[in-house]
Each structure stands twice: as C-alpha cells, then as structure tokens.
TIVOBA-286580 format. One record per residue (C-alpha): residue number from 1; residue in three letters; x, y negated, z. Coordinates in pm, 1 decimal. Layout:
% residues N
<r><n>NUM</n><res>Ala</res><xx>X</xx><yy>Y</yy><zz>Z</zz></r>
...
This chain:
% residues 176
<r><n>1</n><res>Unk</res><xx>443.9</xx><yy>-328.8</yy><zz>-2368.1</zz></r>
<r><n>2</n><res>Unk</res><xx>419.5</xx><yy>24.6</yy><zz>-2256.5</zz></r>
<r><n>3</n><res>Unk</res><xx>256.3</xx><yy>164.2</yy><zz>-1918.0</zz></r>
<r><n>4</n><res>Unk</res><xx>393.9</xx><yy>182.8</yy><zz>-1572.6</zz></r>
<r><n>5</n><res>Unk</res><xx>354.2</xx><yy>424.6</yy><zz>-1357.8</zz></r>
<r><n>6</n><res>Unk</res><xx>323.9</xx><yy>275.1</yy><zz>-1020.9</zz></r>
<r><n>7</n><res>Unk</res><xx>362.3</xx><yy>432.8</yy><zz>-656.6</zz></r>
<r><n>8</n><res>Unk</res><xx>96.2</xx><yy>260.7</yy><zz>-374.6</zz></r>
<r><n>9</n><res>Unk</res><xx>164.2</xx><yy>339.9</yy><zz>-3.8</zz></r>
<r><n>10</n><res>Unk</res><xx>-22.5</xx><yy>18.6</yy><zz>109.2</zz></r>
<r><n>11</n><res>Unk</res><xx>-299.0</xx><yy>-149.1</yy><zz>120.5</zz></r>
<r><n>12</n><res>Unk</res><xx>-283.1</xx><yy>-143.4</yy><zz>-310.2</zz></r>
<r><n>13</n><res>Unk</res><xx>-372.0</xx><yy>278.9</yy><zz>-287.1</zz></r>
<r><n>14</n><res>Unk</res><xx>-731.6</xx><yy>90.7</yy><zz>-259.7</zz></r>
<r><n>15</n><res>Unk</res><xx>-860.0</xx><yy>157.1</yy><zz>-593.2</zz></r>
<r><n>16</n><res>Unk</res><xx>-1042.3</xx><yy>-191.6</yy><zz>-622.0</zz></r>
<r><n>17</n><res>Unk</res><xx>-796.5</xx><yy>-413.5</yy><zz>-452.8</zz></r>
<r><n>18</n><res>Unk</res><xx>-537.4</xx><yy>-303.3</yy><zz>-662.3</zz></r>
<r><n>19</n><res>Unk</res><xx>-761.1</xx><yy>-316.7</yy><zz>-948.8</zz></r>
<r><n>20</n><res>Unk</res><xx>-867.6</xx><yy>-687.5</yy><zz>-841.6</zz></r>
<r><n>21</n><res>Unk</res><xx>-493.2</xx><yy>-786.2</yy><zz>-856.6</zz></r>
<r><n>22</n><res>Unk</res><xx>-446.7</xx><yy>-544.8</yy><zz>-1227.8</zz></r>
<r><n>23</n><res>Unk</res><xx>-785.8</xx><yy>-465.8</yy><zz>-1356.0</zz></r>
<r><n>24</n><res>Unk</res><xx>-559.5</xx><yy>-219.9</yy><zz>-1633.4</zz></r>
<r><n>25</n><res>Unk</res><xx>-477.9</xx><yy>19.3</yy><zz>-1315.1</zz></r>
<r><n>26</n><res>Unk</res><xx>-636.3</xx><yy>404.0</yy><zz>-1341.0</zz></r>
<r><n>27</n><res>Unk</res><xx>-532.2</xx><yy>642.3</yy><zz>-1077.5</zz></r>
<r><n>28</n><res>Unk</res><xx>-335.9</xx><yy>937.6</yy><zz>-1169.0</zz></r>
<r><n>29</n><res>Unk</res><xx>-389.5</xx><yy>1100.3</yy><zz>-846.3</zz></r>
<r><n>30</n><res>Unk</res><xx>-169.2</xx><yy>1134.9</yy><zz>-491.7</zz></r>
<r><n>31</n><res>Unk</res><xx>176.7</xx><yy>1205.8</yy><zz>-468.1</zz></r>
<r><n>32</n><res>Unk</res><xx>446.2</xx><yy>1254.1</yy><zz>-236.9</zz></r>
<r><n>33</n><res>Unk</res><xx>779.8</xx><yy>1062.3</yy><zz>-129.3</zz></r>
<r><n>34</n><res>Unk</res><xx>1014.8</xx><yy>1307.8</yy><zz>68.9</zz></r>
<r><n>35</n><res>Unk</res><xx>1285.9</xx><yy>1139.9</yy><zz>276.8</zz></r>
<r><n>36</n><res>Unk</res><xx>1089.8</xx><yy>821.9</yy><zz>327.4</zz></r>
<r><n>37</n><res>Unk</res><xx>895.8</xx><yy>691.9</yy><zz>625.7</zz></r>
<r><n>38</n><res>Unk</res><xx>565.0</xx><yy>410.3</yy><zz>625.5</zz></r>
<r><n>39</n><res>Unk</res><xx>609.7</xx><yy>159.2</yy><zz>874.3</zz></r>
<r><n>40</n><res>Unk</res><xx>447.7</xx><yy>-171.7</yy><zz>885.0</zz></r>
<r><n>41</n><res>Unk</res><xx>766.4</xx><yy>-368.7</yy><zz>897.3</zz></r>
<r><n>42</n><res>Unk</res><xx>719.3</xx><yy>-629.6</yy><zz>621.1</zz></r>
<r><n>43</n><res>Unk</res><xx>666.5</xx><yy>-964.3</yy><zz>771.6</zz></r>
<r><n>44</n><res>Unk</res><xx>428.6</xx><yy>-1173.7</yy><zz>596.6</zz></r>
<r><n>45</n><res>Unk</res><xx>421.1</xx><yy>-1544.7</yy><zz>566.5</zz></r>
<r><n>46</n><res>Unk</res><xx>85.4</xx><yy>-1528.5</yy><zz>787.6</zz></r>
<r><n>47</n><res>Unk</res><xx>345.6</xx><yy>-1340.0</yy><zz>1099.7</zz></r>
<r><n>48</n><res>Unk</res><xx>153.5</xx><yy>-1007.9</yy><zz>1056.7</zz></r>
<r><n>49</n><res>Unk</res><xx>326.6</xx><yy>-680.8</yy><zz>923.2</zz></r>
<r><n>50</n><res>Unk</res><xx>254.6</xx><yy>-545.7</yy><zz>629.9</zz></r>
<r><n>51</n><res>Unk</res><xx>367.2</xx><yy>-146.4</yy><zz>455.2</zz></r>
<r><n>52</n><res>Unk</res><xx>677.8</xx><yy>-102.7</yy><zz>377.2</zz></r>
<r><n>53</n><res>Unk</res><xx>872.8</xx><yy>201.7</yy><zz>337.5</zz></r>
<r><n>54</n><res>Unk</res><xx>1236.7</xx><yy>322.7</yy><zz>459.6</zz></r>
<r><n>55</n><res>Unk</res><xx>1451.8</xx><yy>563.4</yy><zz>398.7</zz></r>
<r><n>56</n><res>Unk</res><xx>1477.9</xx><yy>912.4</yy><zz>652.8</zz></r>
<r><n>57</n><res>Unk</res><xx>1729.8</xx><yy>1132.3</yy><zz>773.4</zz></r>
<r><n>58</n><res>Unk</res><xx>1419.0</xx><yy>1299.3</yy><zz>964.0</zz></r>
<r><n>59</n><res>Unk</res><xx>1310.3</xx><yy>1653.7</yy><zz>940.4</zz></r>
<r><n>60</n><res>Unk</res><xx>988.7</xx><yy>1644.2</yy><zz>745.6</zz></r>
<r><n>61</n><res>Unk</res><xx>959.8</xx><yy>1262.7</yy><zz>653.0</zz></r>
<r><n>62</n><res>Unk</res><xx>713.4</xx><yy>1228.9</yy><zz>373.5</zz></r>
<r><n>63</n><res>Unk</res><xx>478.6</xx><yy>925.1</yy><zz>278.7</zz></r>
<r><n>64</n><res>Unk</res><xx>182.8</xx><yy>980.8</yy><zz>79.3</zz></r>
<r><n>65</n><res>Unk</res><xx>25.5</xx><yy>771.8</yy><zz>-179.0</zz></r>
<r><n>66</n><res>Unk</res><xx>-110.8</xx><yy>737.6</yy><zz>-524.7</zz></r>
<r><n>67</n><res>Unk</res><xx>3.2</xx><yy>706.2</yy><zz>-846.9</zz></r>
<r><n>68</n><res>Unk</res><xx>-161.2</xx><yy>439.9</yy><zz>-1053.0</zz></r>
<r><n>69</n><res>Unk</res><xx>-97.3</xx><yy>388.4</yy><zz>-1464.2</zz></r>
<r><n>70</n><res>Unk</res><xx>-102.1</xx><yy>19.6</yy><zz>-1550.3</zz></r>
<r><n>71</n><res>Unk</res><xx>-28.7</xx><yy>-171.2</yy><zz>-1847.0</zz></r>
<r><n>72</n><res>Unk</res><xx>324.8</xx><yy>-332.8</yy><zz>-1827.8</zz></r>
<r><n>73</n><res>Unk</res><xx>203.8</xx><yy>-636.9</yy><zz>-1980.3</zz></r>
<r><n>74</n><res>Unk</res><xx>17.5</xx><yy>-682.5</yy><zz>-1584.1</zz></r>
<r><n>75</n><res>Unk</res><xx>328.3</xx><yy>-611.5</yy><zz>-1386.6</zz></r>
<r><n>76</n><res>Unk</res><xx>396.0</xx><yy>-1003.9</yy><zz>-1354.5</zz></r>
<r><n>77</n><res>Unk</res><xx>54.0</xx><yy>-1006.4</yy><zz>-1131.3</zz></r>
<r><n>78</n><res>Unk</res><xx>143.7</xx><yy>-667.8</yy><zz>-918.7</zz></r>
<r><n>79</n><res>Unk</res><xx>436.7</xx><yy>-881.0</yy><zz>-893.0</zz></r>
<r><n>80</n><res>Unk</res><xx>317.8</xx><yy>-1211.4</yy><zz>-808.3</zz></r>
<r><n>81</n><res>Unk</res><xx>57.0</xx><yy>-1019.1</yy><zz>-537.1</zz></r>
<r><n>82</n><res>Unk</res><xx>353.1</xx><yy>-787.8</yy><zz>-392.3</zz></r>
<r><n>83</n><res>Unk</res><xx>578.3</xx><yy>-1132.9</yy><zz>-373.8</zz></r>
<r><n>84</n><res>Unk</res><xx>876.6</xx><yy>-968.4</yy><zz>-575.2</zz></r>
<r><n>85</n><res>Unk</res><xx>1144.3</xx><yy>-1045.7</yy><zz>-603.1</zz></r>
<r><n>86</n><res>Unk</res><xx>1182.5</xx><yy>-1257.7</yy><zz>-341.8</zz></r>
<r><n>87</n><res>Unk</res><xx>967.5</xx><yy>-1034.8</yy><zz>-34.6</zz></r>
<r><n>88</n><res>Unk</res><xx>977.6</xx><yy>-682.4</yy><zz>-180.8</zz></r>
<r><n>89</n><res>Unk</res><xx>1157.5</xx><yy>-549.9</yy><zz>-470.8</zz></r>
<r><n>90</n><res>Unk</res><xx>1060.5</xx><yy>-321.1</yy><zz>-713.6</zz></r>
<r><n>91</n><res>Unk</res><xx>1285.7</xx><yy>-4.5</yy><zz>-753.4</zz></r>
<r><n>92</n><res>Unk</res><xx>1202.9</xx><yy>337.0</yy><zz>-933.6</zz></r>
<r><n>93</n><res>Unk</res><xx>1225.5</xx><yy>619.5</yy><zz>-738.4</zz></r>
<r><n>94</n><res>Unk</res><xx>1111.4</xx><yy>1033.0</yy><zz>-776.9</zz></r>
<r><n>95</n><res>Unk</res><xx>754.4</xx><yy>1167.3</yy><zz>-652.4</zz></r>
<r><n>96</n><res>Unk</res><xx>563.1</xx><yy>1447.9</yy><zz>-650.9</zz></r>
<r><n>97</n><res>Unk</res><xx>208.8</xx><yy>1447.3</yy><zz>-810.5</zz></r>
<r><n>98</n><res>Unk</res><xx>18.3</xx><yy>1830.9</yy><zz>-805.9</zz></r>
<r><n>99</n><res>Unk</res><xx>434.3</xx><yy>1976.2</yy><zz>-797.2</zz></r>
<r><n>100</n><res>Unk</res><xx>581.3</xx><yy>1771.5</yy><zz>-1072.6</zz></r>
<r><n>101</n><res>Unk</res><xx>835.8</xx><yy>1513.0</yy><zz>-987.5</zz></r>
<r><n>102</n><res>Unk</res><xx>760.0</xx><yy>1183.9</yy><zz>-1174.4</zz></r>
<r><n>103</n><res>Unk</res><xx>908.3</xx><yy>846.4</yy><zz>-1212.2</zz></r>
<r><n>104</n><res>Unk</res><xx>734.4</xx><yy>550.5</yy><zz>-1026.9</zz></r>
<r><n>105</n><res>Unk</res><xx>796.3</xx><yy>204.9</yy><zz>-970.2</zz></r>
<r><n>106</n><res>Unk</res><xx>789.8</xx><yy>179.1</yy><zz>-562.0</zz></r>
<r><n>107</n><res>Unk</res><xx>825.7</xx><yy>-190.5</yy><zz>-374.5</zz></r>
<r><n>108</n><res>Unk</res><xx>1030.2</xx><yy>-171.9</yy><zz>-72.9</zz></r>
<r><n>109</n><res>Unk</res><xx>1004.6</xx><yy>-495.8</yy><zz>133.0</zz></r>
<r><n>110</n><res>Unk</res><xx>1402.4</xx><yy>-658.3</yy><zz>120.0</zz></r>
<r><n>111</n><res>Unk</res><xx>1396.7</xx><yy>-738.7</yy><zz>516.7</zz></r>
<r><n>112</n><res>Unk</res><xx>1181.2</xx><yy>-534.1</yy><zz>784.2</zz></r>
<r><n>113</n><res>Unk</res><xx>1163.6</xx><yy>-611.9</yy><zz>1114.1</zz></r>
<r><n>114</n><res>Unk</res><xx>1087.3</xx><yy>-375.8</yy><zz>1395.0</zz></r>
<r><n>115</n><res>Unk</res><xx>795.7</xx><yy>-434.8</yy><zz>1614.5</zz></r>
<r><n>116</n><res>Unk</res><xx>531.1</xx><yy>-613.6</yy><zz>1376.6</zz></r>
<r><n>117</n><res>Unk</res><xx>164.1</xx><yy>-507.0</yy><zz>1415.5</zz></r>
<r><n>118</n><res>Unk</res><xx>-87.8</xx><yy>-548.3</yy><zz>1069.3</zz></r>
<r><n>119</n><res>Unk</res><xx>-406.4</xx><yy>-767.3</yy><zz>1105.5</zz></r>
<r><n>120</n><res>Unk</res><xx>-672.7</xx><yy>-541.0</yy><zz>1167.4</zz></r>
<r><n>121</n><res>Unk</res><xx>-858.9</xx><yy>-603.4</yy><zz>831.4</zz></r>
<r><n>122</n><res>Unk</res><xx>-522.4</xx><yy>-523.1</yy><zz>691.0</zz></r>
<r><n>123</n><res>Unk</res><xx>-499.2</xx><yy>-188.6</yy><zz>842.1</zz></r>
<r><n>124</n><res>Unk</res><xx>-881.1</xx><yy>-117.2</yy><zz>728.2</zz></r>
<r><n>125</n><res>Unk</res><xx>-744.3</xx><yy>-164.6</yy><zz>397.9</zz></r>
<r><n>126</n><res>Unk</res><xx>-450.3</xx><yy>67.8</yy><zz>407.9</zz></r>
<r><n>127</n><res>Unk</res><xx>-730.3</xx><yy>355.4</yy><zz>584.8</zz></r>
<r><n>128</n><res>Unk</res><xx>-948.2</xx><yy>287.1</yy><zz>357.9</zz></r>
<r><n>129</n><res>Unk</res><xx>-732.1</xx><yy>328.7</yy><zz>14.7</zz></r>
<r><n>130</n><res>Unk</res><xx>-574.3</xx><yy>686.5</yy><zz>213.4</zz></r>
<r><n>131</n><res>Unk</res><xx>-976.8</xx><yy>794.5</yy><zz>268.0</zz></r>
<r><n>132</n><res>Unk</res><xx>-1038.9</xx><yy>707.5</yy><zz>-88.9</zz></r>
<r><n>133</n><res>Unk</res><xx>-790.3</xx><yy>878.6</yy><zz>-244.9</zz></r>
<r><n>134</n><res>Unk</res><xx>-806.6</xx><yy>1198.5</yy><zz>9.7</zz></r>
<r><n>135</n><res>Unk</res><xx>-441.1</xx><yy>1180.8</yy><zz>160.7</zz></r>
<r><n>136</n><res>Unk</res><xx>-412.2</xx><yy>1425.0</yy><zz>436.4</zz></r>
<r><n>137</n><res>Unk</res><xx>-616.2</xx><yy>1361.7</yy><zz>753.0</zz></r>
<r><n>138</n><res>Unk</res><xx>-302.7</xx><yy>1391.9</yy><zz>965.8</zz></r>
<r><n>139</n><res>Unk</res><xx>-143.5</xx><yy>1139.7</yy><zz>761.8</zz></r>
<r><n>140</n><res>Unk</res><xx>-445.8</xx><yy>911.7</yy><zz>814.9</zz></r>
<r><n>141</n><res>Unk</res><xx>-435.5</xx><yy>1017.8</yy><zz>1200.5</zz></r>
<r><n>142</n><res>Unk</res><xx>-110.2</xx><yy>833.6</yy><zz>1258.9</zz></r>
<r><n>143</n><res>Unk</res><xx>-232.0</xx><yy>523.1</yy><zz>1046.9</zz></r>
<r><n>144</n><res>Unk</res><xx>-526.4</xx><yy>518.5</yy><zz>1286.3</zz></r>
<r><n>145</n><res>Unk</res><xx>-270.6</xx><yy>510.2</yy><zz>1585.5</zz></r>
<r><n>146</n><res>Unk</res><xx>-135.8</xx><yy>203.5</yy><zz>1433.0</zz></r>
<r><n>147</n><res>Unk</res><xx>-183.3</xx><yy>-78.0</yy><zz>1711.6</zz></r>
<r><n>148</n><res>Unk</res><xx>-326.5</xx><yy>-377.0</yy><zz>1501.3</zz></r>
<r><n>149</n><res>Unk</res><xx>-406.1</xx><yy>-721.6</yy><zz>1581.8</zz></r>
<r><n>150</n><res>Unk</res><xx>-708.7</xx><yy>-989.1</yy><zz>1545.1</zz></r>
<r><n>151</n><res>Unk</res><xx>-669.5</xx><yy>-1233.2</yy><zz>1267.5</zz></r>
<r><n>152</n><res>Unk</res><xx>-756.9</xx><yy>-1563.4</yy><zz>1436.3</zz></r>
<r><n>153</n><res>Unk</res><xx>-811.6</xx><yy>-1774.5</yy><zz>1113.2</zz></r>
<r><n>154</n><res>Unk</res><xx>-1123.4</xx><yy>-1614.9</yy><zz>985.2</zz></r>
<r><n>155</n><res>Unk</res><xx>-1086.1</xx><yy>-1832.4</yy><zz>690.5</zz></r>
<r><n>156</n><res>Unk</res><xx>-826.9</xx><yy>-1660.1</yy><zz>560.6</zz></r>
<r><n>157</n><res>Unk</res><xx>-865.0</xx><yy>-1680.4</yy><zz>199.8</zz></r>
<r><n>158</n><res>Unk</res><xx>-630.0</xx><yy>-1288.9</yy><zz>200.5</zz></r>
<r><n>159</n><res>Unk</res><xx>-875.8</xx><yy>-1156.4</yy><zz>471.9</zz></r>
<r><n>160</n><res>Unk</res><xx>-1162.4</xx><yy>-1295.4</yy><zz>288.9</zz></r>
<r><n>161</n><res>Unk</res><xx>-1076.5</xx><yy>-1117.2</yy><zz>-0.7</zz></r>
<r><n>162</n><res>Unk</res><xx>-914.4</xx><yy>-789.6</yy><zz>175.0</zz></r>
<r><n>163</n><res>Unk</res><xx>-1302.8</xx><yy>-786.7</yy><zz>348.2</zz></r>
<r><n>164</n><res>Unk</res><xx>-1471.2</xx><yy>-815.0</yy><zz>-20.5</zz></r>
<r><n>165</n><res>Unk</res><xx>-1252.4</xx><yy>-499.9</yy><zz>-116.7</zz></r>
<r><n>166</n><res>Unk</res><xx>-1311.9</xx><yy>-268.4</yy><zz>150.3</zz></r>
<r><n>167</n><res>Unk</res><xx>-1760.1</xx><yy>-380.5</yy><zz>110.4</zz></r>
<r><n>168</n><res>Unk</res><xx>-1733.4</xx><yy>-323.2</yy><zz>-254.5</zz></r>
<r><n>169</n><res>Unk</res><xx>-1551.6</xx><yy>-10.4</yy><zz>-192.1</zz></r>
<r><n>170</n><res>Unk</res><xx>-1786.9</xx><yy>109.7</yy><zz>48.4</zz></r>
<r><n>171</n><res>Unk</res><xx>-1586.4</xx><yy>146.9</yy><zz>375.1</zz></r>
<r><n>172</n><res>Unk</res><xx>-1757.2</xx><yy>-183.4</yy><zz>552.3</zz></r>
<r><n>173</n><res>Unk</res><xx>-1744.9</xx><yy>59.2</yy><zz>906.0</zz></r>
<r><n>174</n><res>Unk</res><xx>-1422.1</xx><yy>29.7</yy><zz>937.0</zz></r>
<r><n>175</n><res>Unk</res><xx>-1421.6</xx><yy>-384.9</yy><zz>904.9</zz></r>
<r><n>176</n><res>Unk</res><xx>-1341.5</xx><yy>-532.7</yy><zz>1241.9</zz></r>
C-alpha cells in the first residue's frame, strides 16, 4: 500500500504520540490550512473537548500544523486512535507546506459542540506538538488562552499515556 500524507492540527502534530499510535509516521514539515479555524469542539467519550477544525468565512483564518508521511498499510490505527468513521472522518483537503499546495488526509470531528474545554494534559499535548514542530508563537499564544480543565480520574489510561508522550518528548513543564 502506498504512503499517506497526513495533516495533524491536534494533539497527533506531537511527533511521538503520533508515532506511538503509527510508528511508520516521518514529518514532512508544517503547513498551512487557509479558510479553516481550530477549536476544541470534539466531544470525547470522557466529556472533554478535543481539536477539531471548521470551516471560515473569516478574514485571515488559517490553522497550522504538520504534515506527516505514513505508510497506508497503518491508516486502520490513525483510524482506530482518531475514532473514524464514527467520531471524525477523514477527508482530503489542500495545504501549504514551504509555498506548495499538497494533498493531505485531514479528520474533521462529524458533530462539534460549542463550549467544550480540553483536559489540561490534553492541551499540554496540543502545545507541546505546535512547540515541537515551531508553529508560529502567535498561533501557540491563542492555544495558551485556551481555558482547560482538571482531569479528575488520574487513572486515566489516555492521560496516562498523553503524560508518557509529552516526558519522552521532553516538555514535562508544561504537565499539570
């Protein structure tokens, strides 16, 4: 099966979460989607919200993210981690990578709802992939402004593992 090219927004643009879930995935580099806005508007079965992207009438709307090559042969696991196709479905849109438009496969959550705030260890992952890559630091600003919440089950087996990303990627400061 040939390679994907796939486009992370989330909490995936960490190189070794992603890379946990599809140990195949090699970043490209960033990109850009124009006319699209991140919200964290996906609710998860544990009631927290999780990235999503919409679509943007607005002047200037732009998400940022990376572009990660993976062997098609992993795409069941991306989508058994993204929960596609029932949570977010896959769809190929156009980005921008160093001022070439390219072909990526994107998820976009099927429902959003307004009003969801991330776990905090969530977030940290999401910050932490957007440090590691070197998005923009005004784009990383307004991720910062994000209001998160405490996860009260600290035996979640996703935090527990979202936690083991962000030490073995380094970025343990910004655990909460």
């Amino acid at each position: 099966m040939p390679t994907v090219l796939y486009f992370a927004y989330g909490s995936n643009m960490l190189a070794e979460r992603l890379q946990a879930r599809t140990p195949s995935a090699r970043t490209i580099g960033t990109a850009q989607l124009s006319g699209y806005k991140l919200h964290f508007s996906k609710l998860s079965i544990d009631g927290s919200g999780k990235c999503n992207i919409s679509s943007s009438e607005e002047s200037g709307a732009i998400v940022h993210g990376v572009i990660f090559q993976l062997d098609g042969k992993e795409l069941g696991k991306l989508d058994a981690a993204e929960g596609a196709p029932d949570h977010y479905c896959q769809q190929k849109l156009t980005v921008v990578n160093n001022g070439d438009a390219v072909d990526a496969l994107v998820y976009i959550a099927i429902s959003k709802k307004d009003g969801l705030k991330p776990y905090d260890w969530y977030k940290a992952l999401v910050i932490a992939g957007a440090l590691q890559q070197g998005l923009p630091e005004e784009y990383i600003a307004r991720i910062f402004e994000v209001e998160a919440m405490t996860d009260s089950n600290p035996e979640r087996k996703t935090r527990k593992v979202a936690i083991s990303a962000l030490q073995l990627a380094g970025y343990s400061e910004l655990l909460p």
